[in-house]
ZANU-939106 format. One record per residue (C-alpha): residue number from 1; chain; x, z, y. Coordinates in Angstrom, 1 decimal, decimal comma. Layout:
<nodes>
+-----+---+--------+--------+--------+
:   k : c :   east :     up :  north :
+-----+---+--------+--------+--------+
: NUM : A :      X :      Z :      Y :
...
+-----+---+--------+--------+--------+
</nodes>
This chain:
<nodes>
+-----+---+--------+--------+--------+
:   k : c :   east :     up :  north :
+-----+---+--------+--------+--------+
:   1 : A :   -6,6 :  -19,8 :  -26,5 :
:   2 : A :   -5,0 :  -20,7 :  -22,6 :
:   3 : A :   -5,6 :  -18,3 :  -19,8 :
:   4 : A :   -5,1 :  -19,6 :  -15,9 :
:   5 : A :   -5,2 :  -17,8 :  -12,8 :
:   6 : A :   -7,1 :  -18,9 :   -9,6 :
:   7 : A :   -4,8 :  -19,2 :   -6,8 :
:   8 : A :   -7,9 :  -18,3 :   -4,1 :
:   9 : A :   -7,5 :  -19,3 :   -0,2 :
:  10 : A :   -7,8 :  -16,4 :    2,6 :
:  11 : A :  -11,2 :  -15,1 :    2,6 :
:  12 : A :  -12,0 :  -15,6 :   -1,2 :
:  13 : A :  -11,4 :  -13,6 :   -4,1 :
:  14 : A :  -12,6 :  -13,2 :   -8,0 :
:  15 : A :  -11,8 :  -15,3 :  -11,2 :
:  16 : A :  -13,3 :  -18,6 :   -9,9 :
:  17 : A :  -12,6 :  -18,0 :   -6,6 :
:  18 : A :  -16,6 :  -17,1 :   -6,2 :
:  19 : A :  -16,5 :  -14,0 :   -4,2 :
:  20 : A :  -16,6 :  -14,4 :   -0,3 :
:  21 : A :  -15,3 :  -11,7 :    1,6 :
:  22 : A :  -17,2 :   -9,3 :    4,0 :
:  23 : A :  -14,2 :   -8,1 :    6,3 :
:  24 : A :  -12,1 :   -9,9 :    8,4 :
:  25 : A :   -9,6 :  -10,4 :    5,2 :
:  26 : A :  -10,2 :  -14,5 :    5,8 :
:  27 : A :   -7,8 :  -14,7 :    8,9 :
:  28 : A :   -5,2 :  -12,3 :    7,1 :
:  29 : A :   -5,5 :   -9,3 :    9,1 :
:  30 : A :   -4,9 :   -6,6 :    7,6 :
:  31 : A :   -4,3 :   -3,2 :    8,2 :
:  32 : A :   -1,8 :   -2,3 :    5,3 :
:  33 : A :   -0,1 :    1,5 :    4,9 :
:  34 : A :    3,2 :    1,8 :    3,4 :
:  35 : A :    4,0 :    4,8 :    1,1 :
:  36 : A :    7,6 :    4,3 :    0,7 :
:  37 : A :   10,0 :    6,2 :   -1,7 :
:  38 : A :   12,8 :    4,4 :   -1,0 :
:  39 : A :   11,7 :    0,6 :   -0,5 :
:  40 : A :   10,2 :   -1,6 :    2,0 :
:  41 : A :    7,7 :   -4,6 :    2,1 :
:  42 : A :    6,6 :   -6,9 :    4,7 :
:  43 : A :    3,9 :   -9,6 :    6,0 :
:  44 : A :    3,2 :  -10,7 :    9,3 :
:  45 : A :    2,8 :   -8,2 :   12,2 :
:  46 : A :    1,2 :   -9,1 :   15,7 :
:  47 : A :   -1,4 :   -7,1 :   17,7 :
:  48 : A :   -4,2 :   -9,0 :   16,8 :
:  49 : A :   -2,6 :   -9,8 :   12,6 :
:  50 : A :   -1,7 :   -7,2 :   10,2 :
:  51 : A :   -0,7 :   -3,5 :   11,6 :
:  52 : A :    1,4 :   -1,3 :    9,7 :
:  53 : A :    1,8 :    2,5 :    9,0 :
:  54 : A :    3,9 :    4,2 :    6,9 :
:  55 : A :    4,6 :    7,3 :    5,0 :
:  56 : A :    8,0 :    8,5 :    3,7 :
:  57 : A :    7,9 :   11,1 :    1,2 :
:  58 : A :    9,9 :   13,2 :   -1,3 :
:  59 : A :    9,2 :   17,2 :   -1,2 :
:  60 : A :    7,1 :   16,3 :    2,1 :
:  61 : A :    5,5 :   13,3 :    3,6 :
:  62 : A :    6,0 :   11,9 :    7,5 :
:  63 : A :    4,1 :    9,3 :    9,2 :
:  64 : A :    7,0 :    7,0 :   10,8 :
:  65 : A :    4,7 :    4,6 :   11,8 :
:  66 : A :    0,9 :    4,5 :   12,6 :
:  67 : A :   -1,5 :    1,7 :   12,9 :
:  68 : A :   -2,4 :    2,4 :   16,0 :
:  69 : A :    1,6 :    2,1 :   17,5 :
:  70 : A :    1,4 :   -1,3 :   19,4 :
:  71 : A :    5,1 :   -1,0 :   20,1 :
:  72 : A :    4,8 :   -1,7 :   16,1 :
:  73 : A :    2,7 :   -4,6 :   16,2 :
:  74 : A :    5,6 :   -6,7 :   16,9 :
:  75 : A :    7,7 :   -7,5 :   13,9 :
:  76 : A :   11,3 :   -7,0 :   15,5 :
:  77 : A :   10,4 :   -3,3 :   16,5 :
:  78 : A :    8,5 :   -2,1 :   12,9 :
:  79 : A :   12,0 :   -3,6 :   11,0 :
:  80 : A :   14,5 :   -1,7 :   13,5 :
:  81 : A :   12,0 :    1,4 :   12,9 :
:  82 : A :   12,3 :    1,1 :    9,0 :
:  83 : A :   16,1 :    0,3 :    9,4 :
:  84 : A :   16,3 :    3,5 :   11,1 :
:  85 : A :   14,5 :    5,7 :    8,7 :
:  86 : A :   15,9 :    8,5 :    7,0 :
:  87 : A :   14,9 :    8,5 :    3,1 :
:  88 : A :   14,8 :   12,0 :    2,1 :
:  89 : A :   15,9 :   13,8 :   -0,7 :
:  90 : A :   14,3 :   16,0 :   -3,2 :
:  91 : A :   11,3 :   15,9 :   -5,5 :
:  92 : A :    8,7 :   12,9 :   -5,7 :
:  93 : A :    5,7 :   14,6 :   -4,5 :
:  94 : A :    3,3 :   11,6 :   -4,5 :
:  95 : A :    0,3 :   13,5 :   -3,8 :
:  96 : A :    1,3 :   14,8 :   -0,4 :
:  97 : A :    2,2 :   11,1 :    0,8 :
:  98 : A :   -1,7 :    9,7 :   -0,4 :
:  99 : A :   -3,3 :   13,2 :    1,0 :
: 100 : A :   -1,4 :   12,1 :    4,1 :
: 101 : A :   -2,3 :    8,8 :    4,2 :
: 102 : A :   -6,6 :    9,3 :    3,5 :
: 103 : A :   -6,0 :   12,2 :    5,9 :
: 104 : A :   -4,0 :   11,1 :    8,9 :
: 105 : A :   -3,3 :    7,7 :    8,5 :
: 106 : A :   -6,5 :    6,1 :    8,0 :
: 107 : A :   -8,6 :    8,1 :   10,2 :
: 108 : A :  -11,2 :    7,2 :   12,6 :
: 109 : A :   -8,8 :    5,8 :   15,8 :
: 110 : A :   -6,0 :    4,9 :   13,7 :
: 111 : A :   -7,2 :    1,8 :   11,5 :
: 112 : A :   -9,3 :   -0,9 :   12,3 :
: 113 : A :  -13,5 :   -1,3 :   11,5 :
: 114 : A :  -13,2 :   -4,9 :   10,3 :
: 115 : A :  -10,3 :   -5,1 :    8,9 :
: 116 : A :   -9,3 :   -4,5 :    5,2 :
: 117 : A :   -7,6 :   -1,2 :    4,6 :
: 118 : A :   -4,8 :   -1,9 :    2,1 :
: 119 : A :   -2,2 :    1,1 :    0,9 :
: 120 : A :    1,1 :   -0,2 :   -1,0 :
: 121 : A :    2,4 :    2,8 :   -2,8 :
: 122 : A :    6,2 :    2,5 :   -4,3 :
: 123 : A :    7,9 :    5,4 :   -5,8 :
: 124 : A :   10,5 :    4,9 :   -8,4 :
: 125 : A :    9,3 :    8,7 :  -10,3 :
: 126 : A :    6,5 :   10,4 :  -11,7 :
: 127 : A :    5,0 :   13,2 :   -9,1 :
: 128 : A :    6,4 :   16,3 :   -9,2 :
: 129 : A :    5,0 :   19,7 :  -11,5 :
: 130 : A :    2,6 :   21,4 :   -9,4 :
: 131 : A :    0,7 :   18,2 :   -7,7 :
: 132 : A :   -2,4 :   18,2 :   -6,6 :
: 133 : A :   -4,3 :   16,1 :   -9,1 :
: 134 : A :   -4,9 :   12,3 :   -7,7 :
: 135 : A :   -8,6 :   12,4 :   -8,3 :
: 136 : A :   -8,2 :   14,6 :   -5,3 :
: 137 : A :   -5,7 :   13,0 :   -3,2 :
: 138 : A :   -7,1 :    9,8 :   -3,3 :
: 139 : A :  -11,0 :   10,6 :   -2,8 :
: 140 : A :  -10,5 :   10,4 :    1,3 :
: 141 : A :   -9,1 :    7,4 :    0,8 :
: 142 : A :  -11,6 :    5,6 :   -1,9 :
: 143 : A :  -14,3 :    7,4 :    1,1 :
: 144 : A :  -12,5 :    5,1 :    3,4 :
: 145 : A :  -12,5 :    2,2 :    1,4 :
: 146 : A :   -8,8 :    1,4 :    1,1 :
: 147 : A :   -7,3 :   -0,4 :   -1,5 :
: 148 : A :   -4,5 :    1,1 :   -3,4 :
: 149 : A :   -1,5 :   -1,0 :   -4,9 :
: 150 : A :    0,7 :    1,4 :   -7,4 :
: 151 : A :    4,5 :   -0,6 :   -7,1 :
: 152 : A :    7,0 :    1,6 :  -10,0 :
: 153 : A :   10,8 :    1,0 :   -9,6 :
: 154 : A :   12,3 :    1,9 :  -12,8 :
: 155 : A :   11,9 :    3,7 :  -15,7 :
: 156 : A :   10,7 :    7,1 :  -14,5 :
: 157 : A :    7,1 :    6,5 :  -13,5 :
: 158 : A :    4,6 :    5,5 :  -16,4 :
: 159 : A :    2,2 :    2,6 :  -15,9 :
: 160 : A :   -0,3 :    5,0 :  -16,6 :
: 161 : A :    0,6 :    7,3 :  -13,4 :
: 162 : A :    0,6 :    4,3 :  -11,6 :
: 163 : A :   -2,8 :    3,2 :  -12,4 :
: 164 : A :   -3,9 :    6,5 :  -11,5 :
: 165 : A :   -2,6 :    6,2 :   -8,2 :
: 166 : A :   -4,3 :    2,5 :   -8,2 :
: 167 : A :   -7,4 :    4,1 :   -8,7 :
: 168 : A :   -8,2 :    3,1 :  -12,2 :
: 169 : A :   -7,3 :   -0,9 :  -11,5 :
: 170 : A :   -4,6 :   -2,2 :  -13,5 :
: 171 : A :   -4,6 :   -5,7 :  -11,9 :
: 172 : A :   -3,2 :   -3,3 :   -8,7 :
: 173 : A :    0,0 :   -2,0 :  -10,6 :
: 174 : A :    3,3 :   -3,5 :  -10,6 :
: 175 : A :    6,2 :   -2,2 :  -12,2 :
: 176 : A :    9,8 :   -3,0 :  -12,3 :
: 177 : A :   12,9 :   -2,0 :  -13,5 :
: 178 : A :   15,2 :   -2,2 :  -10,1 :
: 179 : A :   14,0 :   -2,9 :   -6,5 :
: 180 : A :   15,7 :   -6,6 :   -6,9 :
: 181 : A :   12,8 :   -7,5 :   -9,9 :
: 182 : A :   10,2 :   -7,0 :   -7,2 :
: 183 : A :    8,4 :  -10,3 :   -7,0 :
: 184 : A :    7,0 :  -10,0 :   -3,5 :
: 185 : A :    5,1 :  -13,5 :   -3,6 :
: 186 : A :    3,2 :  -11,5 :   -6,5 :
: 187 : A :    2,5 :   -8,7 :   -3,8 :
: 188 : A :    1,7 :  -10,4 :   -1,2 :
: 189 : A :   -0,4 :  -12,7 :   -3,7 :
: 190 : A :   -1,9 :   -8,9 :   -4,5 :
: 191 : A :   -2,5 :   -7,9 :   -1,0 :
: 192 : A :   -4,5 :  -11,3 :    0,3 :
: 193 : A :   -6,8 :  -11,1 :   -3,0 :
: 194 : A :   -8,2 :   -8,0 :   -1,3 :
: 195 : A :  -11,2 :   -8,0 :    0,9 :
+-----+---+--------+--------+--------+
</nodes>
């Protein structure tokens, strides 16, 4: 038997497209956090449109950009920021970038009320022996209501680790074998389903 998948407008989400959203998702605002080991994604910045913040990690995680930076909220700025980020060496320690992020990055005065709360996690390796479990990690940021997308480059994280880090959903996971199989229509696709 066929399957199909409902290609829903802004502001709409679910199989049929029968789900209405509560948040401001509708005008595509967002305000989307960017784990990154090593990658980078992008959808349209502007003070009033989607803000950014991200988190580079290996043995430690740093904020390099927060939501609340409005030198950021222009597009040209956030890309000569990522251009100029050091990716550090070392062990994936996945758990200090989410603790970070439900912690620091989206804290009261840092993210926007009405706005959906979307995280895009990409690491290319499982976390590191002697992580704090995710259960942990990721409860300030389920408290906060932010959606989590699990992105694997290669073949060192399972899909299992990075439906953990998803939060249980597997319709949030993508994994691929090099950074140049990332389909970002299918993330950005992944990111406006969310409301």
């Amino acid at each position: 038997m066929g399957s199909f998948h409902c290609l829903c407008p802004p502001g709409i989400q679910g199989r049929l497209c029968e789900q209405v959203c509560s948040k401001s998702a509708k005008s595509g605002r967002y305000d989307l956090g960017l784990v990154i080991d090593g990658s980078e994604v992008w959808l349209p910045v502007s003070a009033e449109g989607t803000h950014y913040g991200i988190i580079v990690y290996s043995n430690d995680a740093k904020i390099i950009v927060r939501f609340s930076e409005r030198w950021y909220h222009a597009l040209l700025s956030l890309k000569l920021r990522v251009l100029g980020m050091e990716f550090p060496d070392g062990d994936t320690r996945t758990d200090k970038a989410l603790k970070m992020a439900g912690t620091e990055l989206y804290k009261a005065g840092e993210d926007r009320d009405q706005v959906p709360n979307v995280l895009v996690v990409i690491t290319d390796g499982k976390t590191a022996q002697g992580s704090e479990p995710y259960k942990r990690v990721l409860k300030p940021l389920k408290d906060h209501d932010v959606d989590v997308i699990a992105v694997g480059i290669g073949d060192q994280i399972s899909k299992a680790e990075l439906t953990e880090i998803a939060m249980g959903k597997q319709d949030r996971v993508i994994q691929v074998d090099k950074v140049e199989d990332l389909n970002i229509n299918k993330l950005s696709e992944m990111i406006h389903s969310i409301c």
